[in-house]
Structures are given as C-alpha cells and as structure tokens.
N, C-alpha and C positions, 0 to 999 in steps of 0.2 A: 666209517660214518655211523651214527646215532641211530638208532630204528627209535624214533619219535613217536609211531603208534600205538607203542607195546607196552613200553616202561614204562608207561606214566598209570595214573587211577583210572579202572573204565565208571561205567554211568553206573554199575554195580556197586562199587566201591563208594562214591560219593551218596548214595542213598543209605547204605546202609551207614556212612559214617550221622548222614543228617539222625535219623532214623533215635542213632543211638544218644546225640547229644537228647533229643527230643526227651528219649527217655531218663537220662541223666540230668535236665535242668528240671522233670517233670518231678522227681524224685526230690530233689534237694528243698524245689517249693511245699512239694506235701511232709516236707521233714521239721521247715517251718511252721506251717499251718498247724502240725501236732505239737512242737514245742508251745507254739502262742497258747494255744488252746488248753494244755496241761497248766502251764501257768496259770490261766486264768481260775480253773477249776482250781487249783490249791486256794487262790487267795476268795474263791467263792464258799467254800468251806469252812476258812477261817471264821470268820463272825460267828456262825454256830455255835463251833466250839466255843469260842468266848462268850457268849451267852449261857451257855450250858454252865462254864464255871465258874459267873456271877450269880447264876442260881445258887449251884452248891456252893457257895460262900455265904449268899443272903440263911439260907436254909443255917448252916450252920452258926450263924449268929443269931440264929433266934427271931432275926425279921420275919421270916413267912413260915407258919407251920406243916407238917407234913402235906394234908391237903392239898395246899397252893400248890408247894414244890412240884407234885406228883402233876397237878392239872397244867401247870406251866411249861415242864419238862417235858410233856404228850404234846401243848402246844405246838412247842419251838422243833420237836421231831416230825410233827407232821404241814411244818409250815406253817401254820395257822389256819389249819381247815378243820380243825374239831370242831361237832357241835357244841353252841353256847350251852351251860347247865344252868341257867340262869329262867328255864322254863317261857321264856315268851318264844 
C-alpha cells in the first residue's frame, strides 16, 4: 500500500512553489514596463533630433544666419527655458 503522507508536496513545498511564481510573474511585468518605457523614450527624442536637422538645413540655405542658428539650437537643447535676449 501507498504511504499518502509522504509522497506528496508538504506546505513547504507549496509556498515556496507560490513564492517563486510571485517572483517570476513580478519579473516578467517590470521587463514590460522597461520595454514600454524605452520605447517611449526613443520616440521622445525623436522630434529633437528632427528639429536640430531643420535647423541645420534652414542654416545652411542661407535662411537664418549664424546668430539665429546658434540662439535657436541653445533653445531647443535646453527646452526652451533660455532667457529672452530681447531685453524686456
């Protein structure tokens, strides 16, 4: 006959199985949450760039001279929190 007590998982066994999914579903959700978040960061950067290289294209066709280029390109690096030079 079967010893039914023994063979089976004790309450040890079952914790530390919950234990682990815990940590393994815990994992998989923060592996998401960095993929979404990288993602988003790439296409948050984008536009920058793409303004930075409408500059240097304006710049070099002679639309905006140095000046502009320089005061606009410090602009769009600092967000747009330079002070106005515009004196008021």
């Amino acid at each position: 006959m079967m010893d039914w007590g023994n063979s089976g998982w004790g309450v040890g066994d079952w914790v530390a199985m919950s234990a682990l999914m815990i940590v393994f579903w815990g994992g998989m959700i923060a592996l998401g949450v960095w993929v979404v978040r990288s993602l988003r960061l790439d296409r948050a950067q984008a536009p920058a760039d793409r303004a930075d290289a409408l500059l240097a294209e304006r710049f070099a066709r002679g639309e905006i001279d140095g000046e502009e280029f320089s005061r606009s390109r410090e602009l769009l690096r600092t967000g747009g929190s330079a002070p106005s030079h515009s004196g008021r």
